[in-house]
C-alpha positions in Angstrom: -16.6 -11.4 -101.5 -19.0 -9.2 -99.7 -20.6 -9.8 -96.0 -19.2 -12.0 -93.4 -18.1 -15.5 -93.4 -17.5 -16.5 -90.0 -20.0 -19.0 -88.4 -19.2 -18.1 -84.9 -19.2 -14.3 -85.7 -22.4 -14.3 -87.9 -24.6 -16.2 -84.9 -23.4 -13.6 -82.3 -24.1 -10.5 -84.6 -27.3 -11.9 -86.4 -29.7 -9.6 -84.5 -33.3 -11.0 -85.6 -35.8 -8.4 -86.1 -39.4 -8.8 -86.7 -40.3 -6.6 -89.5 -44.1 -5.3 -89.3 -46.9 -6.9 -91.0 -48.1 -10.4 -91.4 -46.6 -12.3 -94.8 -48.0 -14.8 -96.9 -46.9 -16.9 -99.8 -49.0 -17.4 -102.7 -48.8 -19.4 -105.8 -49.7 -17.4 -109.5 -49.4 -18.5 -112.8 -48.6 -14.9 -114.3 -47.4 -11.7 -113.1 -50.4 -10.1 -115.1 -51.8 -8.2 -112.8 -50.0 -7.9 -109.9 -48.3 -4.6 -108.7 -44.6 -6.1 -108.6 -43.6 -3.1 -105.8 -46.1 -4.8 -103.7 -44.3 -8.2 -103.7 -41.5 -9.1 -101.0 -40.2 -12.2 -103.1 -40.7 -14.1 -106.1 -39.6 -17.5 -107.5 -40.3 -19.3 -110.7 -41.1 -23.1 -110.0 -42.1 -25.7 -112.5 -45.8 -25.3 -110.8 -46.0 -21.4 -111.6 -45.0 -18.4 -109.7 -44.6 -18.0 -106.0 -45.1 -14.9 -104.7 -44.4 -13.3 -100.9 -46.7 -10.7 -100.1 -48.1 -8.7 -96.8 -51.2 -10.2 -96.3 -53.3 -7.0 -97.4 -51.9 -7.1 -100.8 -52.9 -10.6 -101.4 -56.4 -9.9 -99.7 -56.8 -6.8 -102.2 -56.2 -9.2 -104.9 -58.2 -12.5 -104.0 -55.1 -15.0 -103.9 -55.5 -17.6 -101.9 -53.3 -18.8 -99.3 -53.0 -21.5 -96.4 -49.6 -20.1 -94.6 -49.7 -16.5 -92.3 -45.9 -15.7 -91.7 -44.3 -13.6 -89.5 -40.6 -12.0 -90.9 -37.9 -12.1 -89.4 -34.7 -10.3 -90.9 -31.1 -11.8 -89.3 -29.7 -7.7 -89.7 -25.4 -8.9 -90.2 -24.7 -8.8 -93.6 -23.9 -12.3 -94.5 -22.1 -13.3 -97.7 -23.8 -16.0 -100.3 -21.4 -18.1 -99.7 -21.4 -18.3 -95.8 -21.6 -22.0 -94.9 -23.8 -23.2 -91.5 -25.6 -19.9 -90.7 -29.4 -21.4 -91.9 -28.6 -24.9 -90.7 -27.7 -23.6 -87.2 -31.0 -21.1 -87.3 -32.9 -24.2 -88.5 -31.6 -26.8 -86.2 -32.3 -24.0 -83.4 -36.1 -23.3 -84.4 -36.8 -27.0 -85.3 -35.5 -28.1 -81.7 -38.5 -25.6 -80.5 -41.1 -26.9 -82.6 -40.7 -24.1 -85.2 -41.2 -24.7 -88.5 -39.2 -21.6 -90.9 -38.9 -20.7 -94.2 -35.8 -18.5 -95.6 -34.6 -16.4 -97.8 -31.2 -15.6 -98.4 -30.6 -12.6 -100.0 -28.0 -10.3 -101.2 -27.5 -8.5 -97.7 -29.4 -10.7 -95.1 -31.2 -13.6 -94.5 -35.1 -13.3 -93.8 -37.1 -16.4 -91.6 -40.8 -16.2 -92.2 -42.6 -18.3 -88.9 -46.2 -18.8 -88.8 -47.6 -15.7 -86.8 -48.1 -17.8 -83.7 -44.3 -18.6 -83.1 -42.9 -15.1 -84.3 -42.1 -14.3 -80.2 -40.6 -17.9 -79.4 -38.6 -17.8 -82.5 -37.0 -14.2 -81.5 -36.6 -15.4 -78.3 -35.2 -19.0 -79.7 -32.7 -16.8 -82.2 -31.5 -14.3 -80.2 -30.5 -17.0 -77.6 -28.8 -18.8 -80.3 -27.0 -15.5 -80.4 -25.9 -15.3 -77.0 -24.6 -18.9 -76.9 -22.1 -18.4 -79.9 
């Protein structure tokens, strides 16, 4: 199994960084269209396709969205099957008042924040860091 596994040792060696750019999702019923090396993430839903983008790509494209997400990357290489990493993130942000959306991928796990909370939720993560 590749990445770590360790609850205590993933929270002190998550280092959040803020990648550039402002994020937002948006909701497509085909990728007809859309330049796929443009897209950060996609997911099939029942509804149709979600798609994360930077904000200029959607703009370029007229796709509406309501949500303008800041993206924060948790840089230790955490396995898949890791259990209590997000919930502890979660539980940390939502004691702030910060809502998050993740992403677990192969390597990391990515937090998209609204814009306005990116600085308290580095600030809430990497004292969540500290404390493990």
């Amino acid at each position: 199994m590749d990445g770590e596994t360790t609850l205590a040792q993933l929270l002190r060696t998550m280092t959040p960084v803020r990648q550039p750019g402002v994020y937002v999702f948006c909701t497509v019923p085909t990728l007809t269209g859309l330049d796929l090396s443009k897209c950060l993430g996609l997911f099939k839903e029942t509804e149709g396709l979600t798609v994360i983008l930077p904000q200029s790509a959607a703009d370029e494209l007229q796709l509406a969205y309501s949500y303008k997400a800041a993206w924060i990357t948790l840089t230790v290489h955490s396995s898949l099957a890791a259990v209590g990493l997000t919930a502890a993130f979660a539980q940390a942000l939502a004691q702030a008042h910060i809502s998050c959306n993740v992403v677990a991928a192969y390597y990391h796990d990515h937090i998209f924040v609204a814009v306005a909370d990116a600085e308290m939720a580095l600030n809430t993560l990497q004292a969540l860091a500290a404390s493990a």
